[in-house]
Every structure is written in C-alpha cells, then in structure tokens.
C-alpha positions in Angstrom: 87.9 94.5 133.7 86.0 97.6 132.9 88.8 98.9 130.2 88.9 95.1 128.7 85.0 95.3 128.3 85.5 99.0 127.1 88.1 98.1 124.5 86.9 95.0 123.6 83.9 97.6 122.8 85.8 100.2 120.7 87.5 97.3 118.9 83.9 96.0 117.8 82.3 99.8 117.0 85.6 100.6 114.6 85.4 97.1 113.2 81.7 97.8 112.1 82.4 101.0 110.8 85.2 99.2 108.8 82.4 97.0 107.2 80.1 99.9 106.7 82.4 102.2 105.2 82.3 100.9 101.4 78.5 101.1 101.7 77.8 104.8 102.9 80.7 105.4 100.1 78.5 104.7 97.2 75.1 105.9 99.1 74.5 108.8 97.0 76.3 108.7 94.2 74.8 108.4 90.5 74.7 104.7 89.1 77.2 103.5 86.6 77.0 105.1 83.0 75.1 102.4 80.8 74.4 103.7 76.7 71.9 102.7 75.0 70.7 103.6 71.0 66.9 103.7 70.1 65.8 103.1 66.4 62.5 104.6 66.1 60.8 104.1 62.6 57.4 105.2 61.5 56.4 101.1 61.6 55.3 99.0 59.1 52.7 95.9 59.0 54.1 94.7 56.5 57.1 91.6 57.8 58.4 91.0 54.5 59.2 94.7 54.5 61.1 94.5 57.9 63.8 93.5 55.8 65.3 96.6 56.0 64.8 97.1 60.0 67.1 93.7 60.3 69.4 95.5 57.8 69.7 98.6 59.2 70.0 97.2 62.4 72.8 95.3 61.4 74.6 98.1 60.2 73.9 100.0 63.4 75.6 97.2 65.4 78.7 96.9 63.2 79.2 100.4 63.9 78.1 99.9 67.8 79.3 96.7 68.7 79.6 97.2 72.6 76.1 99.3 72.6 72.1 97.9 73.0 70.1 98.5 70.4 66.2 99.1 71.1 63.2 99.6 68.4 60.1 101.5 68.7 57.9 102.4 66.0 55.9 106.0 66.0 52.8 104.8 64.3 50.3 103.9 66.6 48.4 102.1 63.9 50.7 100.3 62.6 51.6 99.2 66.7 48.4 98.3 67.3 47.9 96.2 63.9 50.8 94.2 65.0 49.9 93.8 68.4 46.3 91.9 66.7 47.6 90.0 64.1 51.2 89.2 65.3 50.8 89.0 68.9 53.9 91.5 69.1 53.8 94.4 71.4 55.9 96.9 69.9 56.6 100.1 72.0 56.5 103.7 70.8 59.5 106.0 71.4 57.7 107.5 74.8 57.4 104.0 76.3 60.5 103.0 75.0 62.6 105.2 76.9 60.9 105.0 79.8 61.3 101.2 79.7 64.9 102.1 78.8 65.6 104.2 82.0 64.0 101.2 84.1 67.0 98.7 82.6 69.2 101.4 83.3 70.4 103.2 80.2 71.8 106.5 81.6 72.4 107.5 77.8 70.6 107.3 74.9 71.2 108.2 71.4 67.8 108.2 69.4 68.4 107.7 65.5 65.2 109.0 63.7 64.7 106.3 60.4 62.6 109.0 58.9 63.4 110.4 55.3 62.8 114.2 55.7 62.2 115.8 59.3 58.4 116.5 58.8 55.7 116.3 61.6 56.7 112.6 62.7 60.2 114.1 63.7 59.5 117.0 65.1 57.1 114.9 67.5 60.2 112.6 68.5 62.4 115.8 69.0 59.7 116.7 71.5 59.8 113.7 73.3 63.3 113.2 73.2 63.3 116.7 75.2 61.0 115.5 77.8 63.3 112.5 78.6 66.3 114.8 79.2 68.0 115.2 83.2 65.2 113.1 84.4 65.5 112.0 88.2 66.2 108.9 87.6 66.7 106.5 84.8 68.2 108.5 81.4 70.1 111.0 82.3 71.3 112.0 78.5 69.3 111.6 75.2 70.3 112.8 72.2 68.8 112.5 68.6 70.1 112.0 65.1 69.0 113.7 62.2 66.6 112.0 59.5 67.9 111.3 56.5 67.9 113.8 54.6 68.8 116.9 56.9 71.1 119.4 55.0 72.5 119.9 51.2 74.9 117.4 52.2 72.8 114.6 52.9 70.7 115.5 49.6 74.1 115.4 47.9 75.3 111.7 49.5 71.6 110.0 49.4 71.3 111.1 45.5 74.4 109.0 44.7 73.7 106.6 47.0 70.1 106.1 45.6 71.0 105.8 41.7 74.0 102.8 42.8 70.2 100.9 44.0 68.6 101.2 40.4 68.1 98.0 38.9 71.3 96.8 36.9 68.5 96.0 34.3 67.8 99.1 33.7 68.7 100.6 30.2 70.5 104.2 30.6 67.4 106.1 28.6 65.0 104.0 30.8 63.5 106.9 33.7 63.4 105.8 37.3 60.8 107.7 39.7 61.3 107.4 43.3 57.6 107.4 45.7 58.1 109.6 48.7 55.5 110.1 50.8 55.5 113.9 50.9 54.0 115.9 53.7 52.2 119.3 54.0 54.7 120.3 56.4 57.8 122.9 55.6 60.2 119.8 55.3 58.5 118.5 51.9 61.0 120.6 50.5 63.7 117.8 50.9 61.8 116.5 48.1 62.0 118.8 45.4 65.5 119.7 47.0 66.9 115.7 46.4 65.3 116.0 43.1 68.2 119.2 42.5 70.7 116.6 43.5 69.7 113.6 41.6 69.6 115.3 38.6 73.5 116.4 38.8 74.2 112.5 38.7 71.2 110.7 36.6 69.2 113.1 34.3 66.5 110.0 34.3 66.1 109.6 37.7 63.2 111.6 39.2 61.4 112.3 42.9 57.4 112.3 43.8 55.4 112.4 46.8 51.9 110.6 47.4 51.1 113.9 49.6 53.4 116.6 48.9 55.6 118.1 45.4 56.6 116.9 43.1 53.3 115.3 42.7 52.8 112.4 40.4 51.4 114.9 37.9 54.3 116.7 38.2 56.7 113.5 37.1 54.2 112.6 34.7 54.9 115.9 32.8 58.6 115.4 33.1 58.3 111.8 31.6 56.2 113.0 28.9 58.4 115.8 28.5 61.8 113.9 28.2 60.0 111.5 25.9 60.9 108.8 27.6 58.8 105.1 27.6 60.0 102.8 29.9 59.7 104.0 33.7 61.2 101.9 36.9 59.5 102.7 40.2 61.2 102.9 43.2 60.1 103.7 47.1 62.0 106.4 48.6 60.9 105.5 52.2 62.8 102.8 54.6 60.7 99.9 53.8 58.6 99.1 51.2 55.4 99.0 52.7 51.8 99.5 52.3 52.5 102.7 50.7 54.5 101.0 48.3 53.0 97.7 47.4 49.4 99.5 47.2 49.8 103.2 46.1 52.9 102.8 44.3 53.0 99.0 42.4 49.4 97.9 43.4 46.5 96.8 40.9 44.3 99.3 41.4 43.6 102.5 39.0 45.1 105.2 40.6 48.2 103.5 41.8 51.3 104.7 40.5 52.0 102.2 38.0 48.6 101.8 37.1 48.6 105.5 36.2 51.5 105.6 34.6 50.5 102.7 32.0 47.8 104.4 31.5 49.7 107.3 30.0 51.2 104.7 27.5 54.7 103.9 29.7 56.0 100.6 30.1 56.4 100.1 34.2 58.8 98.1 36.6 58.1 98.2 40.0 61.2 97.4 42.9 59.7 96.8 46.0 62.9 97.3 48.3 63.0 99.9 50.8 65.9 102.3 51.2 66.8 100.7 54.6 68.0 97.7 52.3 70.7 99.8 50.6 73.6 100.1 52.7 74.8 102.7 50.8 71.2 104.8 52.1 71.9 103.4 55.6 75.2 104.8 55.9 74.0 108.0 56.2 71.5 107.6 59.3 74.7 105.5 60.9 76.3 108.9 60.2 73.7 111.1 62.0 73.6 108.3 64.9 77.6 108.8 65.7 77.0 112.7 65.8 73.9 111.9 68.4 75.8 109.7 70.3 79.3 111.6 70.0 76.3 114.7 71.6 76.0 112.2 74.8 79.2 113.5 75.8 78.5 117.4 75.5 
C-alpha cells in the first residue's frame, strides 16, 4: 500500500516536471529577434509636402518588404504644430525608440532623411548611442548616413539631381538649388555638391538660406555667366516652408523675388528631393549599410 501511494507519488512529481520543463527552458533567455527601421526627418507642417515622406517610404518598403517602418520627426516645432492644427501626435526619434523597444523591436536601423550631417544629425547620432545594449527592449540600433556623406554620395546626388530639372527647361536656362545651409563644419557638402554638379550641368548651381554659397554668391555666378532665365529648385526632402516662403514666396527678399529683381526671369518647382527616386536611392543605400551593421 505504502509503495503504491509512494509511486503513484513519483509518477505524479516526474509528470509535473514533464509539464514544467518547456517553461524553465525559455525562463531566461533573450526574446525573439524582431527588426525594425526608423525614418526620422527634420518634419514639416506642410501635408502637401509629405508627398515625399509617402514616397520615400515607399521606396524603403520595396527594398524592406518583411521589415516595420516607423517615422519620427526631430523638429519639435514642427511636432507640436501638427499636434494643434492636425490632431497628430508625431513622436521624435527619443520617444520613438523607446516606444519601439515596448513593441518589441530588438533591432533597429535609423535612416537619417537629412541632406548633409549638420547639428540635426549629430543629435540623432547621440541618441541613437543612448538606445544601444539597453536592458530591455532594443538591443541593436544602427544609423544611416545622410544624404550626402562622402565624395561618392556628392558624385551620385549631383546626377541624380539634374535627371529632376524641369524637361522645360532650355539647356542655357540656369537652375539654383535652395539648401538650407548650416553654421556647422558639414556646410561644406554644399559648396562640395556644387564641385560635382558642375562636372555634369555647367548651369546648375547650389545655395544655402544659412550657410555658402550664399544667394549673393549665385547671384554673382548668374550675373557672371550671363545667363537670364533661372529655375529654382529645393535641395531639401520636402518642399516646405523653407521653400514655398524663402525660396518661391511673394515677399521681397525671397529668393525669386530677389532674383527678379536683378532682371532674371524665375521658375519656381516646389518638389522636394524625397520625390525623386533617383535622390531616394541613395538614403535606401545608407539604410542597407545601417541595417547590414545590425548584424556586426
């Protein structure tokens, strides 16, 4: 009786431990590997302009197809404007990949949609570092370059810029592309694309609202070249506020307004790099080295 009870006993404690076997198996060990890819733009208010988000986007997930995408914009501003008139609540790149790490994502690549890798990048690169080998939630992050990162880039994003000019546009006609132009060490993209652009269309010039070349600078060039018709152009993802107001807007020291002033006839484009997927091609390029890095 008392070995029946007592196997009976054993029978029941190995049967348990059966059960419980597959569950102290996987106590412990890391979750499942889940990527993830975070656009992070500098943000417009502008929806017309987010044209070239859905575009670049697009792109992204042809190149992706079995990866999440995530946004998050790195203007607070422009966050905050949205959030009052849209009722949107965009997140910045912080919050994002915290909320990221909460979902799961054990790896993300980070694709900076910035043109040169000024102040604004350098502030994701910091963040990006923060979010590295945390306890839990992402494990990896990675970050691509900005668009225009090396000779190389320069070299691809000038012939990738002039197939964008306007087929209207006669061959002596002059196109100037509007950066925005920085204080900071990376300005010199600028005048560095401008090297490159040259090689392929001689009437196809760079200036910055902040930086060089100024618009005094392409002014001279213009002048200098002789030439009388000028198409303007935003060299920045989306054609924003930048570019409806300082570049094509009414007012007397816009860009065309300046120009037309000094006697040119002016075309404004109001389409944003991020439309071109010639342009976009590149940042997809800087996103597969990122996320080829989640694996180093």
């Amino acid at each position: 009786m008392f070995l029946s009870r007592l196997t009976k006993t054993i029978l029941t404690f190995m049967l348990v431990l059966a059960l419980a076997l597959p569950a102290f198996a996987g106590h412990g060990k890391q979750a499942a590997e889940r990527n993830g890819i975070l656009l992070v733009a500098f943000g417009t208010t502008i929806p017309e302009a987010r044209a070239a988000f859905t575009n670049i986007e697009e792109e992204v997930r042809k190149a992706f197809p079995d990866t999440e995408v995530r946004w998050a914009y790195s203007a607070k501003q422009v966050r905050h404007t949205i959030k009052e008139n849209e009722g949107t609540a965009i997140l910045s790149p912080a919050a994002a990949l915290a909320h990221m790490g909460d979902e799961g994502f054990t790896r993300v690549a980070v694709q900076s949609l910035h043109t040169i890798p000024g102040a604004e990048f350098h502030d994701l690169l910091r963040i990006v570092a923060a979010f590295r080998n945390m306890p839990k939630g992402t494990r990896t992050v990675t970050l691509g370059e900005a668009l225009l990162s090396s000779p190389d880039d320069m070299e691809k994003a000038a012939k990738a810029l002039v197939s964008t000019f306007p087929a209207e546009r006669k061959k002596a006609d002059a196109v100037v592309l509007m950066g925005h132009g920085t204080h900071h060490p990376a300005n010199i993209y600028y005048p560095g694309l401008q090297y490159y652009l040259s090689k392929v269309d001689p009437n196809a010039y760079v200036g910055t609202v902040e930086g060089v070349p100024s618009l005094e600078d392409v002014v001279a060039e213009l002048k200098a070249r002789k030439s009388r018709t000028v198409w303007l152009m935003p060299l920045m993802a989306v054609a924003g506020d930048h570019a409806r107001n300082d570049m094509a807007g009414p007012e007397p020291d816009s860009w065309k307004s300046v120009l037309e002033k000094e006697g040119f006839t002016v075309h404004t484009v109001l389409r944003g790099t991020g439309e071109s997927d010639a342009v976009v091609s590149i940042w997809v390029e800087h996103l597969r080295d990122a996320f080829a890095g989640l694996d180093d």
